[in-house]
C-alpha positions as CSV (number, residue, x, y, z in Angstrom):
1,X,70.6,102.9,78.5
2,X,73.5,100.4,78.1
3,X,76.3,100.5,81.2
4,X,79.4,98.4,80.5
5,X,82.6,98.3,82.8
6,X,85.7,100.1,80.2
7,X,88.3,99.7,83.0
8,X,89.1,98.2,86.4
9,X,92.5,98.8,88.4
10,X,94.3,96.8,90.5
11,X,98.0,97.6,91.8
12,X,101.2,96.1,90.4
13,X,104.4,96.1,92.6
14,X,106.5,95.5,89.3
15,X,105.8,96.1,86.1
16,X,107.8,93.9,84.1
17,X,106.4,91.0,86.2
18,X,103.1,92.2,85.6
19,X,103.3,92.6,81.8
20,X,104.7,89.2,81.9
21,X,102.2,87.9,83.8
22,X,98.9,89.0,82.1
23,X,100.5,89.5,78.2
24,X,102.7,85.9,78.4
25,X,100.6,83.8,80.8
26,X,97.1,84.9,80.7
27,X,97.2,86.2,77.3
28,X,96.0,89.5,77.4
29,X,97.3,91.8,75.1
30,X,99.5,95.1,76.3
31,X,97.3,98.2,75.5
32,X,99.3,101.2,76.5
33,X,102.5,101.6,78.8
34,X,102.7,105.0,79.9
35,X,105.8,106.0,82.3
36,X,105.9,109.1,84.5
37,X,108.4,110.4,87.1
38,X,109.6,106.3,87.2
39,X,106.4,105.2,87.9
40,X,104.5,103.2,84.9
41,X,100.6,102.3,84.5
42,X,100.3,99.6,82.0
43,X,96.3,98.9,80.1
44,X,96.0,95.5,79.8
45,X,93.0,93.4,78.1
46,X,91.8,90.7,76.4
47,X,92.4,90.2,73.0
48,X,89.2,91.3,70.8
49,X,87.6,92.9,73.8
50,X,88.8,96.4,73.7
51,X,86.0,97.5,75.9
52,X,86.9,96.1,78.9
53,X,90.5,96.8,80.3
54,X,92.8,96.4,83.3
55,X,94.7,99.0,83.9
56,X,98.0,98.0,86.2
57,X,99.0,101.0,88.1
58,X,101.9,101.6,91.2
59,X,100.2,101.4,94.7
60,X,99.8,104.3,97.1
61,X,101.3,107.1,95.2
62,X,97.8,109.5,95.6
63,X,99.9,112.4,97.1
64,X,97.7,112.7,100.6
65,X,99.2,109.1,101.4
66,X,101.3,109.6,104.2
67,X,104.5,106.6,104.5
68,X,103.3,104.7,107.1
69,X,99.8,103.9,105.3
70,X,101.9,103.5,101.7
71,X,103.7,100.7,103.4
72,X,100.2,99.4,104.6
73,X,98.8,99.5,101.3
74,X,101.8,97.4,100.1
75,X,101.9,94.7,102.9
76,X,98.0,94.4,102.2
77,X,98.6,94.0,98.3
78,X,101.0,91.5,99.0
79,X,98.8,89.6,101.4
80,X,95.9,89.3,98.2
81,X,93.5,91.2,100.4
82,X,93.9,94.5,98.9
83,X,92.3,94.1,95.4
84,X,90.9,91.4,93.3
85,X,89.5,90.6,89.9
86,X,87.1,87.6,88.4
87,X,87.9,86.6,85.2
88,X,86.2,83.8,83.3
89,X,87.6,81.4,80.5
90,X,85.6,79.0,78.4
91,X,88.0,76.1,79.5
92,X,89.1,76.4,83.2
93,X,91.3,73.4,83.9
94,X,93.6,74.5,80.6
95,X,94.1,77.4,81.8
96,X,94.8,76.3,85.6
97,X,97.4,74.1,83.6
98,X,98.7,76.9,81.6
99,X,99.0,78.9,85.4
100,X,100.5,76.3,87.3
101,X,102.8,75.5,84.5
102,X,104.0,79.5,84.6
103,X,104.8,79.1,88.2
104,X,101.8,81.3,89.6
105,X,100.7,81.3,92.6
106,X,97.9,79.0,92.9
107,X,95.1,80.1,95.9
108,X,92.4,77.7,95.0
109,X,92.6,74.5,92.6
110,X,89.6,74.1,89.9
111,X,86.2,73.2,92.3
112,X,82.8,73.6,91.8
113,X,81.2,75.9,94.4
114,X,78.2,75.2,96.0
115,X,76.6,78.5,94.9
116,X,76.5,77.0,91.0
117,X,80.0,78.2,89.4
118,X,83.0,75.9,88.8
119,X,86.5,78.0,89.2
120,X,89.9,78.7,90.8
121,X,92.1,81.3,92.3
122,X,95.4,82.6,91.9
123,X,97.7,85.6,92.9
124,X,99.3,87.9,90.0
125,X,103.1,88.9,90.7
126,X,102.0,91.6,93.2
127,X,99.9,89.4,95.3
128,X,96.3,90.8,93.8
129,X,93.5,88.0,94.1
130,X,92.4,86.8,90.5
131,X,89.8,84.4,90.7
132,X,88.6,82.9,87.6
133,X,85.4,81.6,86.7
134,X,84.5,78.3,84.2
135,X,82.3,80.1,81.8
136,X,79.0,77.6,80.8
């Protein structure tokens, strides 16, 4: 039996800057935009790997949320410490380049960690933690 991951959420604050971010910096193609009552989730992916998807979704809107923990949800999204994502790239400093050069918010330059991977962090429009990974 074969197990792969198909999607992985994390919450966008925006979705414009979220589709500009992953489709125009990272390079992921847009796979479906799909709006309801003026809320939109957007599937997100790289291109030629339709197995594996991020799907962008509004924060906090499961209806047993109350206010007060919405607005918690939010602050901790915007803090990075709410979700996060490793992605991995076959040349890490062009793309740290292509990142810094986009204006994102840059956690962690390129370094090579003492636990055998080289890589770097940065924040996506909503403040979600992407960290991405040299691939050998």
């Amino acid at each position: 039996m074969n197990v792969t991951i198909h999607h992985v959420f994390l919450p966008h604050t925006d979705a414009e800057a979220a589709i500009g971010f992953y489709r125009d910096v990272l390079g992921f193609e847009v796979r479906d935009d799909v709006g309801y009552d003026g809320m939109r989730w957007i599937t997100v992916g790289p291109v030629g790997e339709e197995g594996t998807s991020i799907v962008l979704h509004p924060p906090a809107v499961d209806p047993g949320i109350t206010e007060a923990e919405r607005r918690t949800i939010v602050e901790l999204i915007a803090k990075g410490v709410h979700a996060s994502v490793t992605l991995a790239t076959g040349n890490l400093d062009g793309l740290f380049d292509r990142l810094q050069a986009a204006g994102a918010d840059v956690v962690q330059e390129p370094a090579d960690q003492g636990y055998g991977i080289r890589d770097c962090a940065f924040r996506d429009p909503a403040g979600n933690l992407l960290r991405i990974d040299q691939l050998a």
